[in-house]
C-alpha positions in Angstrom: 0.2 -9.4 -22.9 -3.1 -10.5 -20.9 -3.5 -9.0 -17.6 -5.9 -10.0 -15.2 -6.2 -7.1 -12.2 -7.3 -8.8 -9.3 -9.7 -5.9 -6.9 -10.2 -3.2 -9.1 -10.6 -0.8 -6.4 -8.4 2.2 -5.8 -4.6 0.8 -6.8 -6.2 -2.2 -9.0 -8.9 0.0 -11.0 -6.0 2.9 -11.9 -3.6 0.8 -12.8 -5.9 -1.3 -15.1 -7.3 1.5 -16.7 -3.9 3.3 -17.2 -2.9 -0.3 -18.7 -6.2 -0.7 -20.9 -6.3 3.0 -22.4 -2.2 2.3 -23.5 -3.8 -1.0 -25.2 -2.7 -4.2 -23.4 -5.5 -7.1 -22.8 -6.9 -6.5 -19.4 -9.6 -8.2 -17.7 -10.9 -6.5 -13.8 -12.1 -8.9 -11.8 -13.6 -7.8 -8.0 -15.7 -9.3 -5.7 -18.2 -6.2 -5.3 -21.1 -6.9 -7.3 -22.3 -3.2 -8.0 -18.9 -2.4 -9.2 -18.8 -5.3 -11.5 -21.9 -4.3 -13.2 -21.1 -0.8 -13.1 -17.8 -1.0 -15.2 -19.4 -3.8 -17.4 -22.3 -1.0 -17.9 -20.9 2.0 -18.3 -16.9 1.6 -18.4 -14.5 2.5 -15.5 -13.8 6.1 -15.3 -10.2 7.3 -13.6 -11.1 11.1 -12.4 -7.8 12.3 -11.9 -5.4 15.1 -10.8 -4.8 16.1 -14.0 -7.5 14.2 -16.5 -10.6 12.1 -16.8 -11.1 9.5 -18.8 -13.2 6.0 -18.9 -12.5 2.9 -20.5 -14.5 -0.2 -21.6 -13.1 -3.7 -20.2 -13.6 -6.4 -19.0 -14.9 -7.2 -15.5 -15.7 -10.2 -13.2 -16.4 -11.8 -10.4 -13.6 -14.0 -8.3 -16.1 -16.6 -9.5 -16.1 -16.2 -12.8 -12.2 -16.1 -13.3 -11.0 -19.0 -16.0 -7.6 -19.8 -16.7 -4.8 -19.9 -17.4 -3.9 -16.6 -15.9 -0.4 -15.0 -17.1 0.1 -11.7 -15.7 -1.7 -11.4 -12.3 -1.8 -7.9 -10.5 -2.9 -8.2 -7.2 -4.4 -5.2 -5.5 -7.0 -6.6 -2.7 -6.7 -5.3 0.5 -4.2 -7.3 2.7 -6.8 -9.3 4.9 -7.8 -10.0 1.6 -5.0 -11.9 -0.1 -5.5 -15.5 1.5 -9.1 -15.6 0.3 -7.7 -14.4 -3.0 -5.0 -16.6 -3.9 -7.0 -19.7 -3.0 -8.7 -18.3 -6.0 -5.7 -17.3 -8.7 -3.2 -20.6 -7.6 -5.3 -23.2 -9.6 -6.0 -20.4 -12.4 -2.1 -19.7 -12.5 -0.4 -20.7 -15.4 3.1 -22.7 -15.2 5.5 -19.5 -16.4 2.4 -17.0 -14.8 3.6 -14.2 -12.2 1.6 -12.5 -9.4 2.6 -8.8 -8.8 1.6 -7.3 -5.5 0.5 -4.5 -6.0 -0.4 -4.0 -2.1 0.7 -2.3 1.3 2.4 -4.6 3.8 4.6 -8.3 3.6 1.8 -10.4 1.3 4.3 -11.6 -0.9 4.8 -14.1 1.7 1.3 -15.5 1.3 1.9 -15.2 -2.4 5.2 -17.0 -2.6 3.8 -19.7 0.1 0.8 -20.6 -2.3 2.4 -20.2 -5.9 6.2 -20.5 -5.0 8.9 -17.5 -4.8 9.3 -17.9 -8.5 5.9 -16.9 -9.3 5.5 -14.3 -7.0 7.1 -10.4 -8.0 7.3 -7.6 -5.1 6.0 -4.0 -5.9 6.1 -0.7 -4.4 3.8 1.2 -5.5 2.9 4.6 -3.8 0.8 7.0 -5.7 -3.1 8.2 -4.5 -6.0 6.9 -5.4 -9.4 6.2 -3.9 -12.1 4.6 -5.1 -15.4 6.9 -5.2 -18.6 4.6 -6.2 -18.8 1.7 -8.3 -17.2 2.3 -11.7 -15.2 5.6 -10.2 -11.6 6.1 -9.2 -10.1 8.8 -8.3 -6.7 9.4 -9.2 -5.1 11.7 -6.1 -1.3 12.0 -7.7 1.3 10.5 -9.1 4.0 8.5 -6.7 7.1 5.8 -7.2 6.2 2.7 -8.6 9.7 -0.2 -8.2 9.1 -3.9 -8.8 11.7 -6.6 -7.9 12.2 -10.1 -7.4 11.7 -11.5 -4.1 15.2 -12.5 -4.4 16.8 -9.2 -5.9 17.5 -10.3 -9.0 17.0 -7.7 -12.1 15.3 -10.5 -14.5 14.0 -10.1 -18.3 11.1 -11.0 -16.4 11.3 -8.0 -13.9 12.2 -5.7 -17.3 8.9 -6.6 -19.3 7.2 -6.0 -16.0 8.3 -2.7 -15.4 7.6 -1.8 -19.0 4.0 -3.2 -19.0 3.3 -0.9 -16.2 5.4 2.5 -17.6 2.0 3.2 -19.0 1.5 4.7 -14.9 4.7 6.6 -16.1 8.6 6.2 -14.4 8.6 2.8 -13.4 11.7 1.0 -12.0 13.6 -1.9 -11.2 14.7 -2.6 -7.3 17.3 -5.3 -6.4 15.7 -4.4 -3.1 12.4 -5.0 -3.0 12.1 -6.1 0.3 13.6 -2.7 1.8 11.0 -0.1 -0.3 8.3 -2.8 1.5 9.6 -2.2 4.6 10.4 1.8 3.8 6.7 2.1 3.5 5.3 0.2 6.3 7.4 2.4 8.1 5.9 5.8 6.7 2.3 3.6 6.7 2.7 3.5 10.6 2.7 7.7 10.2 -0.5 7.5 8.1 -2.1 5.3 10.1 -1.6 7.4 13.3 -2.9 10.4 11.3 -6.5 8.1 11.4 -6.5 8.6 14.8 -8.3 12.0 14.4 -10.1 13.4 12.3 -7.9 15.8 9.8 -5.7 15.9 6.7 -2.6 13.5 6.6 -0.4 16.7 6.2 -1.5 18.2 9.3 -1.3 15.2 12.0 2.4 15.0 10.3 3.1 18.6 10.6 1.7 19.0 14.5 3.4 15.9 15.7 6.5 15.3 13.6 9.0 13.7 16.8 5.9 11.2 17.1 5.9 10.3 13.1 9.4 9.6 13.5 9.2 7.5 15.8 6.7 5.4 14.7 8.7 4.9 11.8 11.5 4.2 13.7 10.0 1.1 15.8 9.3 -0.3 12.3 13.0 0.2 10.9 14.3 -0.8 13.8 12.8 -4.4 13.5 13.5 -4.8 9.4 17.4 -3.6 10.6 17.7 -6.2 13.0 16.0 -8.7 10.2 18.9 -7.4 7.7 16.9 -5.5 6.2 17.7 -2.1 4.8 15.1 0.3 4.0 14.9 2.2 1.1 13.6 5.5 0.8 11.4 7.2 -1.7 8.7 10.3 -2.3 10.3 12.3 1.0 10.1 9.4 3.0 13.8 8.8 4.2 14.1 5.9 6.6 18.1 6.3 7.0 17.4 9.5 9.0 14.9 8.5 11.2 17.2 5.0 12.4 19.5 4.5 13.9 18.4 6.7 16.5 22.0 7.4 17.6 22.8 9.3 14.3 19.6 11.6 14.0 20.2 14.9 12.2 17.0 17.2 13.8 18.2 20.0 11.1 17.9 17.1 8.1 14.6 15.7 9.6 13.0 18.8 9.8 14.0 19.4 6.3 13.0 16.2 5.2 9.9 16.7 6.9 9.0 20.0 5.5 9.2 18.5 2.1 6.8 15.8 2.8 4.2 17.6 4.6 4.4 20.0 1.5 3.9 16.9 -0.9 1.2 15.5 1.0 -0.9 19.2 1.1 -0.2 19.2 -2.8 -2.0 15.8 -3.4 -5.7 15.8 -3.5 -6.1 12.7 -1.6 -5.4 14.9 1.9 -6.8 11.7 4.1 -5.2 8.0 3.9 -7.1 5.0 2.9 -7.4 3.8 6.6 -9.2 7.0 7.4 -11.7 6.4 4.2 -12.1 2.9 4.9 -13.0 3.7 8.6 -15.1 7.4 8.4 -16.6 6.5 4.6 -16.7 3.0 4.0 -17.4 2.1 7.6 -15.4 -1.4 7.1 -12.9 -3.2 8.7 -8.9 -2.1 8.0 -6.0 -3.7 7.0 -3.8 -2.2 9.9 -3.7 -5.8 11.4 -2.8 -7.1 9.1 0.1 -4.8 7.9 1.1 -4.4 11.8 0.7 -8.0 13.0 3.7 -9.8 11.2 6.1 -6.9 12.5 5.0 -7.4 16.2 5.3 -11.2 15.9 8.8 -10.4 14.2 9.2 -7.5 17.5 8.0 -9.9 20.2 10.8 -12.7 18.2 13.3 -10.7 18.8 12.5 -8.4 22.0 12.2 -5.0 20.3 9.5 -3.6 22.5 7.3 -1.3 19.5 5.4 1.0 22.2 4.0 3.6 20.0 3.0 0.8 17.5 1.3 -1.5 19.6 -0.7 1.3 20.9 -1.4 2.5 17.3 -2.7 -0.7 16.4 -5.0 -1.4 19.3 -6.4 2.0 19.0 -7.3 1.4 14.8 -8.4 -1.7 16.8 -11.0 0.6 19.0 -12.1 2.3 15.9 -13.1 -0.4 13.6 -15.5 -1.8 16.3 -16.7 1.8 17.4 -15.4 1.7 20.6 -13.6 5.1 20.1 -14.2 7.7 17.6 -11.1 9.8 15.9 -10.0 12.5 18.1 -7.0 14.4 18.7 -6.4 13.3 22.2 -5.5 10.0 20.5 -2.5 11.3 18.8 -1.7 13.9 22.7 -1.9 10.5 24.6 0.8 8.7 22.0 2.9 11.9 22.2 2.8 11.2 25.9 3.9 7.8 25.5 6.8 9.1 23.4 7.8 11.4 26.1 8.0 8.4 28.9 9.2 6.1 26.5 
């Protein structure tokens, strides 16, 4: 089966080279030049929590893509996937698929370019980071679930999920759209933990009534949508909303089990921390955060604590503010009045 891994950064580039080393047809294709030529020099090499290894494949530039592309995994950062599928829809075959393999609700853009029948939801939630051009690091392992956008278990959906087994447990979802939701929920947590300047597991740990409540303003918008989200890797959305039926005993539990996961991974700081401390570029919190307040502002839920969250991500990417903890005290505050 060809597979064509559109951004070979840090979710693209593992999976490839996961899907290359097990022996499937792969072709990487990103639009950073110096990470082009490095994996078409010298292989991409996957440095990971338990193994190194490099492999020799393919690579291009958005440019240089030719068609007809079957299997499309899609792994550009979500600002990113307008720009993107303007260049995969005329490339797409008639019977080809693209699998998001991204953070946030960009199977909408998908579907609206190539049609809901081309376009396959994924959850994928393991670490990775990408380190210089032509090396990954691979942080740890997390759940990977693919499903149609319609929540049908397809022959399609099968092969898929057995094309990408070579990440390990895959599985099938007849709720995609609730594990998307699930993590935006626990992504508004990790993107308050960018606010300062420490480990994921210790924002979590110091202000755990203000992660749950930033997850809450997010399920409390997909449960007024109808949509029920699913939880995975620690992250359990039913105890966090409804409000009304919070267990503190169960949440601290659950809590103390994913602060412990987090401290065992060796990526300790999320991807919107790198992309703001390290790669001093622009992140894709907007865009994760912006079609949930449009859906908020729809239907009147008010999302204090993630407005503020976004607008201070906001500060950051332009340098107006620098990560401190008095970010995270001032949001706690907010909690408090709200």
């Amino acid at each position: 089966m060809q597979v064509t891994v559109v951004g070979a950064g840090a979710i693209g580039g593992t999976v490839g080279a996961h899907l290359a080393r097990a022996g499937h047809a792969v072709v990487l294709c990103d639009s950073a030049k110096a990470h082009v030529a490095a994996m078409n020099e010298r292989g991409l090499t996957i440095r990971g929590w338990a193994e190194q290894f490099t492999v020799h494949v393919p690579a291009v530039r958005p440019d240089e893509l030719r068609g007809p592309l079957g299997v499309v995994l899609l792994a550009v950062k979500a600002q990113h996937t307008t720009g993107a599928m303007q260049t995969i829809a005329p490339l797409l075959a008639v019977d080809g698929v693209v699998v998001s393999m991204q953070n946030g609700l960009n199977e909408q853009v998908i579907a609206a370019a190539v049609g809901t029948e081309r376009t396959v939801g994924c959850l994928v939630n393991f670490s990775a980071d990408y380190l210089e051009p032509g090396l990954i690091h691979y942080g740890g392992p997390g759940t990977i679930k693919v499903g149609e956008l319609d929540g049908r278990i397809t022959p399609r959906l099968e092969q898929l999920r057995d094309l990408l087994a070579a990440m390990g447990a895959v599985e099938t979802t007849s709720n995609i759209w609730g594990y998307l939701w699930g993590k935006l929920g626990y992504g508004n947590m990790l993107y308050a933990t960018a606010l300062a300047d420490a480990s994921m597991a210790d924002v979590i740990d110091r202000y755990r009534p203000l992660m749950v409540e930033l997850a809450a303003e997010i399920y409390e918008v997909a449960a007024r949508l109808g949509v029920r989200p699913e939880p995975f890797d620690g992250v359990e959305p039913e105890l966090y909303y409804p409000r009304a039926r919070r267990d503190w005993a169960a949440i601290e539990q659950s809590l103390d089990a994913l602060v412990a996961r987090r401290r065992r991974d060796q990526k300790q700081r999320s991807g919107i921390w790198r992309d703001l401390m390290v790669r001093r570029r622009g992140t894709e919190v907007g865009d994760h955060l912006g079609p949930i307040i449009r859906h908020a502002n729809a239907l009147g839920v008010p999302l204090p604590l993630t407005r503020r969250v976004a607008q201070l991500i906001g500060d950051l990417e332009t340098g107006r503010a620098r990560p401190a903890w008095d970010h995270l005290d001032a949001l706690e505050a907010l909690r408090r009045a709200e």
